[in-house]
C-alpha positions as CSV (number, residue, x, y, z in Angstrom):
1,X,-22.0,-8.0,-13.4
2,X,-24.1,-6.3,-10.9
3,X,-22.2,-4.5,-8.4
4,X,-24.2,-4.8,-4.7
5,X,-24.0,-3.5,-1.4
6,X,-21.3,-6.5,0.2
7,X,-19.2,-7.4,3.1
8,X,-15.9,-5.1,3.2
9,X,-13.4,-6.7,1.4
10,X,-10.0,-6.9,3.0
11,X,-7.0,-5.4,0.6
12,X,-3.6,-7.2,-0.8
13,X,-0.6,-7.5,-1.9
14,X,0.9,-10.5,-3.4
15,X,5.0,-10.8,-3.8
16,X,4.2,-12.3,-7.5
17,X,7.8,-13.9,-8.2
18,X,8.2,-16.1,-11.0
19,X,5.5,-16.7,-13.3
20,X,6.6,-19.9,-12.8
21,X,4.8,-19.9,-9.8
22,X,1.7,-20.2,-12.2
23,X,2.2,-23.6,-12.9
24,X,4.6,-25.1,-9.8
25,X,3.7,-26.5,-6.8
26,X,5.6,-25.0,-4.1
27,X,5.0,-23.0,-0.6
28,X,4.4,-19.6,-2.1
29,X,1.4,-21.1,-4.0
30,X,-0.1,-23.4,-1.0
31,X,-0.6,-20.0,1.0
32,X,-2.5,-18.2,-2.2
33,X,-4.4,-21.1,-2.3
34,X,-5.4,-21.4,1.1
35,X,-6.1,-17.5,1.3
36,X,-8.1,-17.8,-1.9
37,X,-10.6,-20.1,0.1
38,X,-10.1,-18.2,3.2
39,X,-12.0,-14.9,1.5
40,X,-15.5,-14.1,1.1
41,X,-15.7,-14.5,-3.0
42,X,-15.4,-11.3,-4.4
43,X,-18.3,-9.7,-6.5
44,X,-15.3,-8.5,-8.7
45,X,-11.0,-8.4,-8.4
46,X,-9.3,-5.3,-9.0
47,X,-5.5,-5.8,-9.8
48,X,-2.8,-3.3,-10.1
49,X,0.4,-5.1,-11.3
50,X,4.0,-4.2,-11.6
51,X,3.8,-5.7,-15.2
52,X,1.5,-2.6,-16.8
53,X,2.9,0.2,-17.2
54,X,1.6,3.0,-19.3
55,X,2.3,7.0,-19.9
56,X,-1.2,7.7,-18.0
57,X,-3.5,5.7,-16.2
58,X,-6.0,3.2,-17.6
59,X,-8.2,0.2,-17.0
60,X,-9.1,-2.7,-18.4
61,X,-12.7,-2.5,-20.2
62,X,-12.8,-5.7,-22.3
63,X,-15.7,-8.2,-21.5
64,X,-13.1,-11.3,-22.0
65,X,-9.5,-10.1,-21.2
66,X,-6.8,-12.0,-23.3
67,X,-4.3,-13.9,-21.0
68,X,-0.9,-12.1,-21.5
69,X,2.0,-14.3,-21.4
70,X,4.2,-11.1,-21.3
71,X,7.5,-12.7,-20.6
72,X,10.6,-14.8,-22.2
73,X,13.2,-18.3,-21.9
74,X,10.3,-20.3,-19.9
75,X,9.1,-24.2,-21.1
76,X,6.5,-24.1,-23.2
77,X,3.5,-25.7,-20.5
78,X,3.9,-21.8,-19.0
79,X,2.7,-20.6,-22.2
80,X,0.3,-22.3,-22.6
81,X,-1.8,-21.5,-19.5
82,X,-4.9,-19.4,-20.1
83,X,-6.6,-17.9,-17.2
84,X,-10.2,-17.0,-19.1
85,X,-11.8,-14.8,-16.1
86,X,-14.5,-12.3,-17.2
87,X,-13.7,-8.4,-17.8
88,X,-15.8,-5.9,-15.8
89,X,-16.6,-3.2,-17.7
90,X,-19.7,-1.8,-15.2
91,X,-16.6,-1.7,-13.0
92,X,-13.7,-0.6,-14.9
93,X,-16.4,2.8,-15.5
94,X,-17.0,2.8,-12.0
95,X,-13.0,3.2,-11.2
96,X,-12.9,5.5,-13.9
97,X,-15.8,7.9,-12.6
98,X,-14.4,7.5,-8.9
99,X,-10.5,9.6,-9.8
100,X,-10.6,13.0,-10.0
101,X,-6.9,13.0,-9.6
102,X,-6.7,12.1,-13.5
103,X,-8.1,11.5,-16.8
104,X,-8.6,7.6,-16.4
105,X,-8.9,6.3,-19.7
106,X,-10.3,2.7,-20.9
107,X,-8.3,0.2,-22.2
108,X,-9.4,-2.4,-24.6
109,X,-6.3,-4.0,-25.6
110,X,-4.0,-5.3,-22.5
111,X,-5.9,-8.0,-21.3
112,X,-4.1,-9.7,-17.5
113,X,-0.5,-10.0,-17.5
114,X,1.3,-12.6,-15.3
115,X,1.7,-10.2,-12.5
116,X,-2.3,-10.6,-12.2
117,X,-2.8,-14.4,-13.4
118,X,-0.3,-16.4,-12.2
119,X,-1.5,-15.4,-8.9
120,X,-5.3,-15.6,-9.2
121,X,-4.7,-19.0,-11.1
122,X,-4.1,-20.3,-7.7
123,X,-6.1,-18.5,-5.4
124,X,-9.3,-18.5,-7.5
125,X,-8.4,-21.5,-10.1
126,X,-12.3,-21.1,-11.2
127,X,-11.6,-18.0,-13.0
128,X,-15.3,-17.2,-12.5
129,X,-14.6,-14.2,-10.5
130,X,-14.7,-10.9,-12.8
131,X,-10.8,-9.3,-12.8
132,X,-10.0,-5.8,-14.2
133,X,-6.0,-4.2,-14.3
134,X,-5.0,-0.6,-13.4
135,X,-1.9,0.5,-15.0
136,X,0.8,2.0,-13.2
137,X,1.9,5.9,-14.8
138,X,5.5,5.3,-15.2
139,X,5.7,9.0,-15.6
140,X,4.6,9.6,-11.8
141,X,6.0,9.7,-8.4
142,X,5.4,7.8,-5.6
143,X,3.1,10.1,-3.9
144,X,1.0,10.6,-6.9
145,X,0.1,7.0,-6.6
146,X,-0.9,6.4,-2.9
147,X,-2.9,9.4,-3.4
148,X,-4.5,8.0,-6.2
149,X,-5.3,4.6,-4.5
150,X,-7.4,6.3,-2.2
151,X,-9.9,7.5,-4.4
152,X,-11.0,3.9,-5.3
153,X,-11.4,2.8,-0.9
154,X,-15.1,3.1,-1.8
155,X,-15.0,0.0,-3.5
156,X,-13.8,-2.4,-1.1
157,X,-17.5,-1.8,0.5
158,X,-19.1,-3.4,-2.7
159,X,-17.8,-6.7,-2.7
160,X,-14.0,-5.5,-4.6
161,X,-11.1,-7.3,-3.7
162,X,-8.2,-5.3,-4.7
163,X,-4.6,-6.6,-5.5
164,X,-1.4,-4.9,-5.6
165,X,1.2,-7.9,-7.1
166,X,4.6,-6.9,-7.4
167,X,7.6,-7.6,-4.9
168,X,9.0,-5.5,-2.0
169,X,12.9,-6.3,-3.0
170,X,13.3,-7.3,-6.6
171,X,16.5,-6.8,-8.4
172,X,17.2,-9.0,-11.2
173,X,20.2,-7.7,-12.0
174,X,21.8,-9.3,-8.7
175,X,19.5,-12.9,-8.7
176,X,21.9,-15.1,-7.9
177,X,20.4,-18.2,-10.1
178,X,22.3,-20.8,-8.8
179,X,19.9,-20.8,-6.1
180,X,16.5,-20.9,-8.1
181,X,15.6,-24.0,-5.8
182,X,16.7,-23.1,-2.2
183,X,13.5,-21.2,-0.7
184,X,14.7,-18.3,2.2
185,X,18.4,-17.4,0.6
186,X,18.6,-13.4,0.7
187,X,21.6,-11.0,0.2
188,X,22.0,-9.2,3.5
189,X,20.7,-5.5,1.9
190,X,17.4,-7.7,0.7
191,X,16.7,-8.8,4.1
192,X,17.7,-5.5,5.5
193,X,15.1,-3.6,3.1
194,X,12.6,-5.7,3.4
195,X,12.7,-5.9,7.6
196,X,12.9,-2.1,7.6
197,X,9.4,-2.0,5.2
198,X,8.0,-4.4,7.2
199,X,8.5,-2.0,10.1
200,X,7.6,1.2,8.6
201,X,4.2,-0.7,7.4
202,X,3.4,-1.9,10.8
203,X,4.0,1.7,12.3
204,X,1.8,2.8,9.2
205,X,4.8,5.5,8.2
206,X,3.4,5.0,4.8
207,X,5.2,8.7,3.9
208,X,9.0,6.9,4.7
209,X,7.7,4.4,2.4
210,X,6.5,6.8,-0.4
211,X,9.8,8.5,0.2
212,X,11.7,5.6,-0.5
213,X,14.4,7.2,-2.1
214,X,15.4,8.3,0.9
215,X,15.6,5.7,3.2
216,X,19.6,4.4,2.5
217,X,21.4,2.3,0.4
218,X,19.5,-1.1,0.9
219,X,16.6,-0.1,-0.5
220,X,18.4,1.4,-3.4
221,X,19.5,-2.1,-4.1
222,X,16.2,-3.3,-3.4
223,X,14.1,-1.0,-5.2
224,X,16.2,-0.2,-8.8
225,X,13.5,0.5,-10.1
226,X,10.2,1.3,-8.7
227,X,7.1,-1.0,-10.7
228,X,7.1,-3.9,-8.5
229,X,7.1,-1.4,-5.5
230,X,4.5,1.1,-6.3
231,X,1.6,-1.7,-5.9
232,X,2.2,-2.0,-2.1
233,X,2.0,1.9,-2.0
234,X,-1.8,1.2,-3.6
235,X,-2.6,-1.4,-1.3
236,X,-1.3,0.8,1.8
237,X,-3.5,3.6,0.8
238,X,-6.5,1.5,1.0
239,X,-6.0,0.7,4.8
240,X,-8.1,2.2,7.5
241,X,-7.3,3.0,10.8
242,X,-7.3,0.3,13.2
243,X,-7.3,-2.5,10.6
244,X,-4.6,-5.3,10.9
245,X,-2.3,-6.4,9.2
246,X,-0.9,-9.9,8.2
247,X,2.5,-11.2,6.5
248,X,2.5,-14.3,4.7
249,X,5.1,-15.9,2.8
250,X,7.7,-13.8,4.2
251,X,10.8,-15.2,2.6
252,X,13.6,-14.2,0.0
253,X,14.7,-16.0,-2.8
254,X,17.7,-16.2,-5.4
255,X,19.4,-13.4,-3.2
256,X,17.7,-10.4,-4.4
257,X,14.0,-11.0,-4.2
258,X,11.1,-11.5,-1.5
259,X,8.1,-12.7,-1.7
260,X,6.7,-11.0,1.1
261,X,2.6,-10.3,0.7
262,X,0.0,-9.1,3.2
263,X,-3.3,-8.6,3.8
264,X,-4.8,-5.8,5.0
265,X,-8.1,-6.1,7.3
């Protein structure tokens, strides 16, 4: 892949849900496939998942990344989806040589877990569109990693659509899974959390957000642990001043999740 001068791509992040959602047809999937086609095609994808974490930070460097199916209990047809995009190497280098925060190493074994495929399965169901993952450092905080985000901005001007998937509420210790069918059903702390980020984003108090520890007992409950949040803190470093911002499927589900995305410019 040549990487060329391009359009300025706009910044995301996708409330990934159920890997299920790889394979289903429901709302949540309609929208990514309608924004998919909506997008000037990237020259490349760069994902950052809730689903990678590592001691450090690396990227993905293979030229064909194995399709991870890096979950458990789910029929077989989910297991059996590949999603056989190319690897970027040229630009998993080009990440690496643009952090001076860290050592950025080069990864030739994950592959794209479902945080990163069961997404771009629907939104570009060609796979021809070259995809490279960022791991999340377990081992830092919050601030460590919006700062870090900011390092890679210059590639949004070459054509680099970069994803943070995860979910702004996700506690799976409180899903209530009687209601794994009934789209909008959230615990009154889920929706509580997630209207207060939704705020905080739109004021662009991203420090509130990085200190999220501190913002009360609903997003305690919302945020148990921090993997699925730390990719909107990636995609909220990458916007500039004066771009907009959109919501889209903007719903709970099973009590203690959202799906809440948006899109950033």
């Amino acid at each position: 892949m040549t990487i060329q001068a391009y359009k300025k791509m706009p910044v995301l992040f996708a409330g990934h849900g159920s890997p299920m959602n790889a394979i289903e047809e429901n709302e949540f999937v309609q929208v990514w496939r309608a924004l998919g086609k909506s997008l000037p095609k990237p020259n490349a994808i760069l994902c950052v998942s809730a689903h990678w974490e590592t001691k450090g930070t690396f990227v993905t460097v293979m030229e064909k990344p194995l399709t991870i199916h890096d979950f458990g209990g789910f029929p077989q047809e989910l297991y059996e989806v590949q999603y056989p995009a190319p690897g970027s190497p040229e630009l998993a280098k080009e990440t690496k040589a643009l952090i001076s925060k860290t050592e950025v190493r080069l990864d030739e074994k994950w592959g794209l877990d479902h945080g990163c495929w069961s997404v771009l399965k629907q939104m570009f169901h060609a796979a021809n569109i070259p995809v490279i993952q960022m791991s999340l450092d377990y081992s830092r905080p919050a601030q460590y990693h919006y700062d870090l985000a900011k390092e890679i901005s210059s590639l949004r001007k070459k054509g680099i659509l970069i994803i943070g998937s995860g979910n702004l509420v996700h506690n799976l210790r409180l899903v209530d899974w009687g209601k794994m069918n009934e789209t909008g059903f959230g615990f009154d702390w889920a929706i509580e959390a997630n209207e207060k980020m939704k705020k905080l984003i739109l004021s662009n108090d991203h420090q509130s957000l990085i200190n999220y520890r501190d913002q009360g007992k609903a997003f305690d409950l919302a945020i148990p642990t921090p993997e699925h949040f730390l990719p909107l803190l990636y995609a909220l470093a990458l916007k500039e001043e004066n771009e907009q911002i959109e919501f889209f499927n903007d719903k709970p589900v099973m009590g203690s999740l959202t799906m809440t995305s948006l899109k950033i410019g």
